[in-house]
C-alpha positions as CSV (number, residue, x, y, z in Angstrom):
1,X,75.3,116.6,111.5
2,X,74.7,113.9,108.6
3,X,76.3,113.6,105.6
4,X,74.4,114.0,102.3
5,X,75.4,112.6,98.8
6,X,74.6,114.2,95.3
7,X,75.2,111.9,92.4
8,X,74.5,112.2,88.8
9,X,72.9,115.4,87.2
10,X,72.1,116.3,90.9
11,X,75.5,116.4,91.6
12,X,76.2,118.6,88.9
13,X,73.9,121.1,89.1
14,X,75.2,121.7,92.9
15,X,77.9,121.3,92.5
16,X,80.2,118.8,94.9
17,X,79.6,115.4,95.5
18,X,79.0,115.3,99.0
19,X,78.6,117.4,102.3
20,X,78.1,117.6,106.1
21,X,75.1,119.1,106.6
22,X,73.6,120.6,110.0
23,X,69.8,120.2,109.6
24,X,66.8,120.7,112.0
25,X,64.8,118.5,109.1
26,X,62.4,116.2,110.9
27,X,61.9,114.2,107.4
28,X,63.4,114.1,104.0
29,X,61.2,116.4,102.3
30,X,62.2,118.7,105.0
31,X,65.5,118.8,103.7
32,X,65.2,119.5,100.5
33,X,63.4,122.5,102.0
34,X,66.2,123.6,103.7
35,X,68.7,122.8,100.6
36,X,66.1,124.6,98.3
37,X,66.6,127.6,100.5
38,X,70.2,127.9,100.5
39,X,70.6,129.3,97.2
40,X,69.7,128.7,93.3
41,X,72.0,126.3,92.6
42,X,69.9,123.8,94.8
43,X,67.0,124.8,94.0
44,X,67.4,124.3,90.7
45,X,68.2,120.6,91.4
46,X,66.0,120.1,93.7
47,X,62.9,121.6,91.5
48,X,61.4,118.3,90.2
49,X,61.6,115.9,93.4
50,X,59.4,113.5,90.9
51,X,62.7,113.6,89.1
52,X,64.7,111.8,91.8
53,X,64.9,109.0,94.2
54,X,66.8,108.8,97.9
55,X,68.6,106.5,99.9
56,X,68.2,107.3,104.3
57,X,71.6,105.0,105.2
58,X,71.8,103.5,102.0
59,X,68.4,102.4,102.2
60,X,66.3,103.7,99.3
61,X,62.9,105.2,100.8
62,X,60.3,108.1,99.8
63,X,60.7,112.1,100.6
64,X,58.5,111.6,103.4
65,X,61.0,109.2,105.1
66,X,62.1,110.8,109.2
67,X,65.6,111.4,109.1
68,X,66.3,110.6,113.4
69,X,69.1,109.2,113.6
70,X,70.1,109.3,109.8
71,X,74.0,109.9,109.3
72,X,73.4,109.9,105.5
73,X,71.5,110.8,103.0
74,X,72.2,110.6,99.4
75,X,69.8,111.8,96.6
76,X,70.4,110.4,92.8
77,X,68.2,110.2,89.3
78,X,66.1,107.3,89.2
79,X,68.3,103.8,87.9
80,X,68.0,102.9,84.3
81,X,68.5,99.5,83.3
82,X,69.9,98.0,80.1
């Protein structure tokens, strides 16, 4: 079980800001497969990955990152400064 964060527009088109998730994902990219699958509502915000970024443990890192061991994941809009 890991927990797994939506913030931003992400959060919005799913929904809630957070969940416990029971995943057989072996990476990240995995998933977003199995979140794309669960119904529209993630797979519309999960539709453009090129349009997001993700932390594994508060660590930012790429969709192909492996998730042993994670106890979070959190999946956000990429940062703009000003």
């Amino acid at each position: 079980m890991m927990d797994v964060l939506y913030f931003a527009w992400v959060r919005e088109r799913i929904g809630i800001p957070r969940e416990a998730v029971e995943t057989q994902a072996v990476t990240v990219m995995d998933l977003v497969d199995e979140l794309r699958a669960r119904e529209d509502r993630y797979a519309a915000a999960f539709a453009d990955i090129t349009a997001l970024r993700v932390a594994v443990d508060q660590q930012l890192t790429g969709f192909d990152a492996p998730l042993s061991g994670a106890r979070e994941v959190a999946f956000f809009p990429p940062m703009t400064g000003g």
